[in-house]
N, C-alpha and C positions, 0 to 999 in steps of 0.2 A: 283380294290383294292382301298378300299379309304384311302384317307391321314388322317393320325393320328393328332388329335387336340393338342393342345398345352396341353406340358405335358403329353402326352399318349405315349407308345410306338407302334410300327406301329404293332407287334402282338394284343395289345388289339386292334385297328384299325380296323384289318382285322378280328377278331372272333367277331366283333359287340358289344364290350363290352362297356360299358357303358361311355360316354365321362364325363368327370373330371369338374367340375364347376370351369370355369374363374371369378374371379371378373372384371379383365380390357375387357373381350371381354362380359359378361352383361352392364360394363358400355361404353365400346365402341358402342354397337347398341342401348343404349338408348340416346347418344349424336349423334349417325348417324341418331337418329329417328327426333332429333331438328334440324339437320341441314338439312335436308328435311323439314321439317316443315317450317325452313328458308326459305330453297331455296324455296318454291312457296310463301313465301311471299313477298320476292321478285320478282319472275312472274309476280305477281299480281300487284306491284307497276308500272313494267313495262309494263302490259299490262291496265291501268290505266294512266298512262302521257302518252302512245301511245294514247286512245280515247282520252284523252281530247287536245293533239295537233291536233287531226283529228276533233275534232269537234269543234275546234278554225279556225280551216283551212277550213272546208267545211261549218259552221253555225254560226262561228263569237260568237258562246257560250264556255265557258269551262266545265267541268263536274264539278257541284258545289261540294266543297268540296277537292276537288282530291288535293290538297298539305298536308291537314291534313291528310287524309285517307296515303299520302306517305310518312310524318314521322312517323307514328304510326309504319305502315308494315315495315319501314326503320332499326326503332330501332328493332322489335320484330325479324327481320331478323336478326341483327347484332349479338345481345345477343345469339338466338338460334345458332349459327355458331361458337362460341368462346369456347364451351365443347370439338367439336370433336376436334377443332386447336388446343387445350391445350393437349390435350388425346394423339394426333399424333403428337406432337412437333412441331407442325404448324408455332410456334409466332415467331416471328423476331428478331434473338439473334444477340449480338455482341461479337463476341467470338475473335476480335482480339489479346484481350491482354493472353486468355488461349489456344488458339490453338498448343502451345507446351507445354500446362503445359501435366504433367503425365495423365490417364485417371483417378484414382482415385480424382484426384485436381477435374476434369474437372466434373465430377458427383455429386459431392460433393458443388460446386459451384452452378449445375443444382439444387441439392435438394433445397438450398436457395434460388434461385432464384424463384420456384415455391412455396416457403412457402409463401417467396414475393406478389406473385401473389396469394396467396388464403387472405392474409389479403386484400390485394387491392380488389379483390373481394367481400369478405365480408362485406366491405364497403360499395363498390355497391349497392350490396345486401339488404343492413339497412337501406341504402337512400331510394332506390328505393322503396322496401316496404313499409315506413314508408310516402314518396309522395304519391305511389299507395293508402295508407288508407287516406290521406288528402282529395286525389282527390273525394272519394267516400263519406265521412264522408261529405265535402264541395258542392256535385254534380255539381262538375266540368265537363263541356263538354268543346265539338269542337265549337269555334263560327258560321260556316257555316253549317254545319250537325247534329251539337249539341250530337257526339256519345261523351260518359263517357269517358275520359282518361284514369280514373282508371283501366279497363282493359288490355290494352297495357302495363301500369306500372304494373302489378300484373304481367303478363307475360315475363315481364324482371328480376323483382323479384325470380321468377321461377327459369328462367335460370342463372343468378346468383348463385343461391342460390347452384344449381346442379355443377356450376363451380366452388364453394371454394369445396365442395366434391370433386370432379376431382384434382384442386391444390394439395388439400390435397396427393390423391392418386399418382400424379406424385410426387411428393415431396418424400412419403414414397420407390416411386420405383426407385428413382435416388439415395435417402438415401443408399439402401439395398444394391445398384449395387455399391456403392461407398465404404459400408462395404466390399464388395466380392471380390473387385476388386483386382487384386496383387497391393502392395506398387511399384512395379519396375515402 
């Protein structure tokens, strides 16, 4: 028997009926898809300062380039990895001072806090963007390997951009659960 999707009853489940369109489990695997995309870019950095400490170590050379090529992948990691953390309530709250308040405070607190978080984002977002066309408009490169920057800032831009969406949509889902919630 299979398990009934979110929103389904396990009768439509089990007669194959047709599963119910999520928007948080759409935008849940396309922020799972960036944060894969993170994680080997990450790998990558890591398997990049491994050669080049190996080849410091056995040839007394480094892999030309390898600190630009590891902030680039640094940053494109970090940004891709910050959709699912916000999606899945990831970020690092300080809930000292509401940890007794009511659950309706404490949801309602959350909405704000993620609107927070999607202006700050969009911020990002406007920078980042707006560097990423400097860089390309100016043909800014790396001084040792000479790759375009603007790349890596387009692709922060990107996930950004995907993260005030996200904000946005945690915000409206702590909003509704805070509307729903009993007063008691």
């Amino acid at each position: 028997m299979s398990v009934p999707a979110e929103g389904e009853t396990r009768a439509g489940a089990a007669a194959g009926g047709p599963r119910r369109f999520s928007l948080e489990r759409w935008m849940l695997r396309i922020s799972e898809g960036m944060a894969v995309l993170g994680g080997l870019a990450a790998t990558a950095v890591g398997l990049l300062i491994t050669a080049s400490v190996l080849r410091r170590w056995l040839f007394d050379q480094p892999v030309p380039g390898d600190f630009e090529l590891a902030q680039m992948l640094t940053a494109v990691a970090v940004f891709a990895f910050l959709p699912v953390c916000q999606l899945k309530r990831g970020n690092i709250i300080v809930d000292f001072f509401t940890a007794t308040a009511r659950p309706r405070t404490r949801h309602a607190l959350d909405c704000v806090s993620c609107l927070l978080f999607a202006v700050f984002a969009l911020l990002i977002c406007v920078g980042t963007a707006r560097g990423a066309a400097d860089a390309f408009r100016s043909h800014t490169t790396t001084m040792v390997l000479g790759v375009p920057t603007g790349y890596a800032m387009s692709i922060g831009a990107v996930c950004t951009a995907w993260l005030v969406v996200v904000s946005l949509y945690t915000a409206a889902r702590e909003g509704i659960t805070a509307a729903v919630t009993d007063r008691r």
